[in-house]
C-alpha positions in Angstrom: 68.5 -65.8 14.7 66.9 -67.5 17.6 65.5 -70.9 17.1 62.8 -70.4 19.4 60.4 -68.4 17.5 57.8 -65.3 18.9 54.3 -67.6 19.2 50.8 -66.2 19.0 48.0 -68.2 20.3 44.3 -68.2 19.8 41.8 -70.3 21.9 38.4 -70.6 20.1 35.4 -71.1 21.9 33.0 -72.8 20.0 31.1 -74.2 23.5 27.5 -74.0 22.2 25.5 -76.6 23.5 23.5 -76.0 26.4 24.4 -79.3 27.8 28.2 -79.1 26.9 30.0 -81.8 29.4 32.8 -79.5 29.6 32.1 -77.3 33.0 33.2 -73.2 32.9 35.8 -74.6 36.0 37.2 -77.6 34.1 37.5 -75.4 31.2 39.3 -72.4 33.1 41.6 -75.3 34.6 42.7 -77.4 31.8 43.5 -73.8 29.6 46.0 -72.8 32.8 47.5 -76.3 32.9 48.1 -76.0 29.1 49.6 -72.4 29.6 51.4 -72.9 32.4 53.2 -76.3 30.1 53.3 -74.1 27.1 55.2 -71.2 28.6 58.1 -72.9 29.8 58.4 -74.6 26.5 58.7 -71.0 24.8 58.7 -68.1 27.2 57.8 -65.7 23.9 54.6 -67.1 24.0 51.7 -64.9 23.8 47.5 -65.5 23.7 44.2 -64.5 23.6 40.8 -65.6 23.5 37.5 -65.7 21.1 34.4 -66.5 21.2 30.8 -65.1 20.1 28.5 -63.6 22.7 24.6 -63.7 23.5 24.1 -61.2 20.7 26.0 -63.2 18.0 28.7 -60.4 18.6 32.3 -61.8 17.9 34.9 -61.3 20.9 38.4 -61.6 21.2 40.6 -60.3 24.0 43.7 -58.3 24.0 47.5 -60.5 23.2 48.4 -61.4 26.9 51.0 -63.3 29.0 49.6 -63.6 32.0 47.3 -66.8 32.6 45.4 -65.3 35.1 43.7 -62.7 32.8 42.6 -65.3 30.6 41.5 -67.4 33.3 39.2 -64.7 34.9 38.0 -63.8 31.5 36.6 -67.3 30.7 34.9 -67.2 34.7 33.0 -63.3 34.4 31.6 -63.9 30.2 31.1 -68.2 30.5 27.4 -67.2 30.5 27.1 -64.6 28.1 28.7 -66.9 25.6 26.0 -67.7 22.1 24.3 -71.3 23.2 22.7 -71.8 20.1 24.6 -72.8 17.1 27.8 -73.6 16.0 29.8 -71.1 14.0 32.3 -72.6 13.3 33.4 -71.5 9.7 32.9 -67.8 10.6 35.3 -67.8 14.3 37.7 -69.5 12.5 37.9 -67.0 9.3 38.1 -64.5 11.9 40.8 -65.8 13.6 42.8 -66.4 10.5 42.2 -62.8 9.7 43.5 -61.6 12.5 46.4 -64.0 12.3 47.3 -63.2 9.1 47.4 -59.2 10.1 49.8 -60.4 12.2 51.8 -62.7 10.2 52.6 -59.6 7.8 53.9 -57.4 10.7 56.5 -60.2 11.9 57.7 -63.7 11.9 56.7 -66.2 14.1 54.3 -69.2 14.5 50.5 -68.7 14.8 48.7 -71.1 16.1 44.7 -71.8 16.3 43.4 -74.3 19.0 39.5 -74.8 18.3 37.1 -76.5 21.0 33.7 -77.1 19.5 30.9 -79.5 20.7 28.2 -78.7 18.0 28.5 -80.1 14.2 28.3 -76.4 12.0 25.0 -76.4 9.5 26.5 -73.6 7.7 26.3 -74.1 3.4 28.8 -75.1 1.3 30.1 -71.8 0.2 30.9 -70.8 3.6 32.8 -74.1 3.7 34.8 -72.8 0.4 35.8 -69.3 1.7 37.7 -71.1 4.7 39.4 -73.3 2.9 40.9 -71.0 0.8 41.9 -68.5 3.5 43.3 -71.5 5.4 45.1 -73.0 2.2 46.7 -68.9 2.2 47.7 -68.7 5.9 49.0 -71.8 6.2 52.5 -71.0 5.2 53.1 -67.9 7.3 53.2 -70.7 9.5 49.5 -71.2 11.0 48.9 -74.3 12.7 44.9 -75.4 13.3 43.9 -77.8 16.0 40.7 -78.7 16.8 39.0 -80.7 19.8 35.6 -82.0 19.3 34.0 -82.5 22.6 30.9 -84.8 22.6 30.2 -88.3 23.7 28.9 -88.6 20.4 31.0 -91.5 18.2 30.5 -89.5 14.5 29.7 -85.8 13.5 28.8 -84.7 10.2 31.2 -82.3 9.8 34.0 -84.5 10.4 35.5 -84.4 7.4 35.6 -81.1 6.7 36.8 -80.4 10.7 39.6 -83.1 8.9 40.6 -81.5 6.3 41.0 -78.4 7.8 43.2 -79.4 10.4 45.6 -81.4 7.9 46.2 -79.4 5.5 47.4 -76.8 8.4 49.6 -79.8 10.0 47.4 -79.2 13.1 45.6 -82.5 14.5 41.9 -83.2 14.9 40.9 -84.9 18.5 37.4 -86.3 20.0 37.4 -86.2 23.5 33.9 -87.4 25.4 35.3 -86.4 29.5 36.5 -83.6 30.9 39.8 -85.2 31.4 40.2 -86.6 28.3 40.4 -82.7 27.6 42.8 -82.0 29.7 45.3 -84.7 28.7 44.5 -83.4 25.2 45.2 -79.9 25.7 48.7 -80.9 27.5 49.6 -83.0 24.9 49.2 -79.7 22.2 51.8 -77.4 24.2 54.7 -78.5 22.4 56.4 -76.1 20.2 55.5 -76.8 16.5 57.6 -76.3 13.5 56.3 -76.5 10.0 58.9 -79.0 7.3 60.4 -77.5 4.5 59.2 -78.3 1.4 61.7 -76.7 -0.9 65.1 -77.1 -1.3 66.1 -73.4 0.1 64.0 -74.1 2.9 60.0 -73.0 3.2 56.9 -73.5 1.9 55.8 -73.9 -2.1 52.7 -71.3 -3.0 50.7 -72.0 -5.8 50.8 -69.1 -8.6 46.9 -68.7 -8.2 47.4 -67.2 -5.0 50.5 -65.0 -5.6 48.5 -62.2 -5.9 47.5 -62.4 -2.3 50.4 -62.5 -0.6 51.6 -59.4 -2.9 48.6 -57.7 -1.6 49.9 -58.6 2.0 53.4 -57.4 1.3 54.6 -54.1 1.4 56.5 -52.1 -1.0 60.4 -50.9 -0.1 60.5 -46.9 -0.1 62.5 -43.9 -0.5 64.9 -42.7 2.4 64.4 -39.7 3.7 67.6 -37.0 4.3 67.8 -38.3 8.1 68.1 -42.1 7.0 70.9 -43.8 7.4 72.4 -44.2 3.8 74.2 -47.7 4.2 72.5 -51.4 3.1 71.9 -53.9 6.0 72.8 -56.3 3.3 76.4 -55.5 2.2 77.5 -53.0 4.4 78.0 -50.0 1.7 76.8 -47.1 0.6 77.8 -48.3 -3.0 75.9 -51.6 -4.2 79.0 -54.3 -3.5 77.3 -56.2 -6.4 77.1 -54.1 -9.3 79.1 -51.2 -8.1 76.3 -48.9 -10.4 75.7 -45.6 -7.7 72.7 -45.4 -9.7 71.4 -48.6 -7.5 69.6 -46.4 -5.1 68.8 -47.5 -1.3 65.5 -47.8 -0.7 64.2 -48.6 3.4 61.6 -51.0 5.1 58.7 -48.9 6.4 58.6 -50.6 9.5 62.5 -50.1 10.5 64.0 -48.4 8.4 67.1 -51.1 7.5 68.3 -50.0 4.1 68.7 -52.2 1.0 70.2 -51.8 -2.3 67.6 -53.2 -5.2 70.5 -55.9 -6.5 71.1 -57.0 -2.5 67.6 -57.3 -1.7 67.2 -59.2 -4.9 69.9 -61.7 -4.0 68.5 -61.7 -0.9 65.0 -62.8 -1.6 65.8 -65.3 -3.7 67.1 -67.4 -1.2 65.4 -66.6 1.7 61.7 -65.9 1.0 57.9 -67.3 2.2 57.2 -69.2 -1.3 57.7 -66.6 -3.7 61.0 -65.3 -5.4 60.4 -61.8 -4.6 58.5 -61.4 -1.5 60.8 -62.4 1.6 60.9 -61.0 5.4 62.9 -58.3 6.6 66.1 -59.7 8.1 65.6 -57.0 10.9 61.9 -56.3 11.8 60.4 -59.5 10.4 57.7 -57.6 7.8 56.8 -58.8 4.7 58.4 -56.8 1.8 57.9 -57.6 -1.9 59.9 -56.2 -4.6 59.8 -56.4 -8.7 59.5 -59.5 -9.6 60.6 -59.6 -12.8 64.1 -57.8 -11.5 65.0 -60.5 -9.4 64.6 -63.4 -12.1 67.1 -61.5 -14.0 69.7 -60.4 -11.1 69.7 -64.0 -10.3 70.3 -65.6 -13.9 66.9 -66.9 -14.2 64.0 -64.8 -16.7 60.6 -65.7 -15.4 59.0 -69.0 -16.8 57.0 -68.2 -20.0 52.8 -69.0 -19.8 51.8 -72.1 -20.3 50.1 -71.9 -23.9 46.9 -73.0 -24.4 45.8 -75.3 -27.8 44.9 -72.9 -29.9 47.5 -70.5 -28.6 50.3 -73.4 -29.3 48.9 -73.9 -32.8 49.6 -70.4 -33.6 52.6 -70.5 -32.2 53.7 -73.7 -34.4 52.5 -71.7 -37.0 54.9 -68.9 -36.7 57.5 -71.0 -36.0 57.3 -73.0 -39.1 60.7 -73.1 -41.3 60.3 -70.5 -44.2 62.7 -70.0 -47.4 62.8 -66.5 -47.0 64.8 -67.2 -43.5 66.9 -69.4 -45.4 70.1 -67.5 -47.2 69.5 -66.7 -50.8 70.9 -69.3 -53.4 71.1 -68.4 -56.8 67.9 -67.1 -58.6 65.9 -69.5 -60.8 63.0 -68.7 -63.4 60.8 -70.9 -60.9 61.7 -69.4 -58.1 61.5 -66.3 -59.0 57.9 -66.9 -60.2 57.6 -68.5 -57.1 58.5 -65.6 -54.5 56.6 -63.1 -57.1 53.1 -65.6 -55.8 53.8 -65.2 -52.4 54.5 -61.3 -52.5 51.3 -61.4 -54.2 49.4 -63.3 -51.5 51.0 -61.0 -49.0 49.5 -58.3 -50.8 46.2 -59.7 -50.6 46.0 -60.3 -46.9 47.2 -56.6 -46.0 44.5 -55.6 -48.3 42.1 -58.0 -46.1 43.8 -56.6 -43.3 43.1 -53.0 -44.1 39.7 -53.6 -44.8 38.7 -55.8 -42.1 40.1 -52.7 -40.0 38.0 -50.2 -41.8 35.0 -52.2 -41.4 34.8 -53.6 -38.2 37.6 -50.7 -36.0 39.7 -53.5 -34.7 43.4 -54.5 -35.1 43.8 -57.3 -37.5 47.4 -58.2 -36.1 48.7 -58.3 -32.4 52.5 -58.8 -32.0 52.8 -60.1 -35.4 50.1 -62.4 -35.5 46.6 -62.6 -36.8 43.8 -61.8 -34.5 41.4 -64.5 -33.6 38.9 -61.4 -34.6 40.5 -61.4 -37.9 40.6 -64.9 -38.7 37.0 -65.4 -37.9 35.9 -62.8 -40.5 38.5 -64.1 -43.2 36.6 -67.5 -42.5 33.1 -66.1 -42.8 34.4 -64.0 -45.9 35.0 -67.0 -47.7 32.2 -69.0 -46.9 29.8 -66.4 -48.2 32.1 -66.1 -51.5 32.1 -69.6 -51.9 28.2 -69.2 -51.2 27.5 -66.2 -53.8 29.9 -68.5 -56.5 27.2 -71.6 -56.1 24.5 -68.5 -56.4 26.0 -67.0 -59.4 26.4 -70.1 -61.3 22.7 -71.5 -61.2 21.1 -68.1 -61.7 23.8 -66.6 -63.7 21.2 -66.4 -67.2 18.8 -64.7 -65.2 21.0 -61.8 -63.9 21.7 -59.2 -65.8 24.8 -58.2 -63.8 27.2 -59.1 -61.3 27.5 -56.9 -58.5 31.2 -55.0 -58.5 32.7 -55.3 -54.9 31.0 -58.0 -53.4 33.3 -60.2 -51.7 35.5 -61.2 -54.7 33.8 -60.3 -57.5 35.8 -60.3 -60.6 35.4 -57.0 -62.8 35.7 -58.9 -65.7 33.0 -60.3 -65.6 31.1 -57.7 -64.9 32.1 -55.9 -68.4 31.5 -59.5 -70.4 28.2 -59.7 -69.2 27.4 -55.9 -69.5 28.3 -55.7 -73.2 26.1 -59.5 -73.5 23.2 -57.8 -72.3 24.1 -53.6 -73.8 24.2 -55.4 -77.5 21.2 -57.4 -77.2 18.5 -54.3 -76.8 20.3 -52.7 -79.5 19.4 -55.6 -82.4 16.0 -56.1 -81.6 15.6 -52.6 -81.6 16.7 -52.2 -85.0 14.5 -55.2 -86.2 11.7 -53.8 -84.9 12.3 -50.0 -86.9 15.3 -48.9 -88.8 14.4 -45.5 -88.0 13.6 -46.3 -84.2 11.6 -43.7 -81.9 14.5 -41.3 -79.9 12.5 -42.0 -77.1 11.8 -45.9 -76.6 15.7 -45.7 -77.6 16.7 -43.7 -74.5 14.2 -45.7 -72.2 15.9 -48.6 -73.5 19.8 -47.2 -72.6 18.3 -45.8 -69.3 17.1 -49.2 -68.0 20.2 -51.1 -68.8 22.5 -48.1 -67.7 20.9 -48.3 -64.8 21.3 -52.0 -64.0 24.7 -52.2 -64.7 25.3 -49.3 -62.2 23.3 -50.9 -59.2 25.7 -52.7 -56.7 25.2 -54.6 -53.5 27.4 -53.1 -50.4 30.8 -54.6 -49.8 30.3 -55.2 -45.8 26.7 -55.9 -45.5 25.1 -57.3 -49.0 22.6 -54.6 -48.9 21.7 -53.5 -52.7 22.9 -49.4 -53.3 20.9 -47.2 -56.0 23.3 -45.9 -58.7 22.6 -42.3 -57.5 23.5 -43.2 -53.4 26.8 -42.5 -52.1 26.2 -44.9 -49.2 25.1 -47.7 -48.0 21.4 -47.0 -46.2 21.5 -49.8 -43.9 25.1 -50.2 -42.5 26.4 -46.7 -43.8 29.6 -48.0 -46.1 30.8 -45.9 -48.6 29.4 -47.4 -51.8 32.3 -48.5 -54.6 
């Protein structure tokens, strides 16, 4: 592979001051001196120009080698150029845009050069957008330089015209004479190479913007019956590395080069932009992307697990915690018998809660073996209104002539103690009052303690349920 790479070139315009000390002649002169330099220095050079018209109507010319069409463009449209405001942030978004279409279709170096004489007044958000486009472009590689032109000593934008410019490993320059520009613009023609930052060679990409480039990247695809059926990689039909014929070939869109998935996996991981599997065709120079969880294990290495959050590690602490149940059985003892028989019990407590918590509310309890945070925010709020209807129990407990079956932990038990307490106590004043007793205050009498003992407050809401209803009338549980 050559060392002198294919090299795109876009000259930005930002010329919007009416007063601009940079003439349309010194300006179609000092871009053919820096052509003229740039083309001997790599003859694969190729550029175009941008700029925004009269009508605030973006322009950018056809890719061309010849300095003379450039040069006559810049002489026929100097007037029709926009005199009024700087745009900076939105030329240079669409330059990386188009930059970055490029970028995907082949390998080379992209390169921005940016002549402005107007500070942008554009907000902060606009500000945002570029930088992350430019953080995203950068590693394809895209250089950014930009040359203020201005007799001014300080612009307010010069920090973000700064930052822009480093983080591309392009340069930022203030020139206040026409031929301080043209010994600027000279001094930019040599051939720029981005420094490795990796080990294996390229750029590091943060995982935040993986999903970017695999949006850029295209997807290997079937061969068709005309295709030839041999990898570019190994030289086989057969996959030299696993030797499985069920390792199908799949093609690049753009040329048509075959590659076995195993080759192509061992391929990328060596040789790709930033990212394990998304590397360049080794013929055509597209961008190609493959599983990526394939090539972490074709190459030894399973994908890094997610970094836990706190809660997230607590639970996971949780599971992890030694049990005797893991442990090998010793010999049986009395207590711990007794004790395994009280944690079977427990067990069989929280699949109840499980089960009901489910019923009640429609969603899982458990996800991949552990309690929902759904689940264990109703367990809590379960036991803070038992602990609540306890207290509530105890101070009016002489008042009530029940306690209400099936709310949150009621004991039945108590239930019956205080049934036959209160059943029996009717029944001996009634027969102080007359041995013989009237049938029918005796029957009113059995009617209204039957019929407090059978009145019960809902299970999920607290909502009190008539002996003779089936359900609950305000959240619609069956009653118990």
């Amino acid at each position: 592979m050559s060392q002198i790479k294919n090299e795109t070139i876009v000259f930005y315009l930002d010329i919007a001051s009416k007063k601009t000390i940079l003439s349309r002649k010194e300006m179609t002169k000092s871009i053919s001196s820096f052509l003229t330099e740039k083309l001997i220095k790599n003859p694969k050079t190729t550029f175009s120009i941008f700029y925004y018209k009269e009508d605030n109507t973006p322009f950018l010319s056809e890719e061309m080698q010849e300095i003379k069409d450039l040069a006559d463009i810049i002489q026929n449209d100097w007037k029709n150029r926009q005199v009024a405001e700087s745009n900076f942030e939105n030329g240079l978004f669409y330059c990386l845009s188009f930059l970055a279409g490029k970028a995907v279709e082949a390998e080379g170096t992209y390169r921005v050069i940016c002549i402005t004489d107007l500070p942008s007044t554009k907000s902060a958000e606009y500000a945002e957008a570029l930088m992350d486009l430019v953080e995203r472009v950068r590693v394809f590689p895209t250089f950014i330089d930009i040359i203020r032109v201005g007799k001014e000593d300080m612009y307010p934008d010069d920090v973000k015209l700064r930052i822009v410019s480093t983080l591309t490993s392009g340069g930022l320059f203030y020139v206040s004479a026409p031929k301080d520009f043209k010994i600027t613009l000279l001094g930019l023609a040599k051939n720029k190479i981005l420094p490795d930052l990796r080990e294996e060679g390229g750029q590091a990409i943060d995982e935040d913007k993986k999903k970017y480039y695999e949006n850029l990247a295209k997807d290997l695809v079937e061969l068709e019956e005309s295709d030839l059926k041999i990898c570019m990689l190994c030289s086989k039909e057969v996959c030299d590395f696993c030797n499985d014929p069920t390792d199908a070939l799949k093609k690049c869109p753009k040329c048509n080069k075959a590659f076995h998935e195993c080759c192509s996996a061992l391929f990328s991981w060596k040789f790709n932009i930033g990212l394990k599997h998304i590397f360049r065709c080794p013929e055509c120079g597209a961008i190609l992307k493959i599983d990526e969880t394939l090539v972490h294990e074709i190459n030894g290495e399973p994908l890094e697990e997610k970094i836990l959050t706190q809660e997230e590690l607590e639970e996971e602490v949780q599971e992890e915690t030694w049990s005797p149940e893991e442990m090998e059985e010793p010999e049986k003892e009395p207590e711990k018998e007794k004790e395994k028989e009280k944690e079977k019990e427990t067990e069989v407590e929280k699949n109840e809660l499980a089960l009901e918590f489910e019923r009640v509310t429609g969603k899982k309890a458990h996800s991949k073996g552990k309690e929902t945070k759904n689940f264990k925010k109703w367990k809590k709020e379960r036991e803070e209104l038992n602990k609540e209807m306890d207290q509530i129990e105890e101070t009016q407990g002489k008042k009530m002539a029940y306690r209400p079956r099936g709310f949150f932990g009621a004991s039945t038990k108590a239930v019956k103690s205080k049934k036959s307490e209160k059943v029996e106590t009717p029944k001996k004043v009634e027969e102080k009052k007359s041995s013989a007793g009237s049938a029918l205050s005796r029957r009113r009498a059995q009617k209204r303690t039957e019929g407090a003992t059978r009145n019960t407050l809902c299970s999920v809401c607290g909502n009190r349920i008539r002996p003779k209803e089936k359900f609950c009338s305000k959240c619609g549980s069956p009653a118990n």
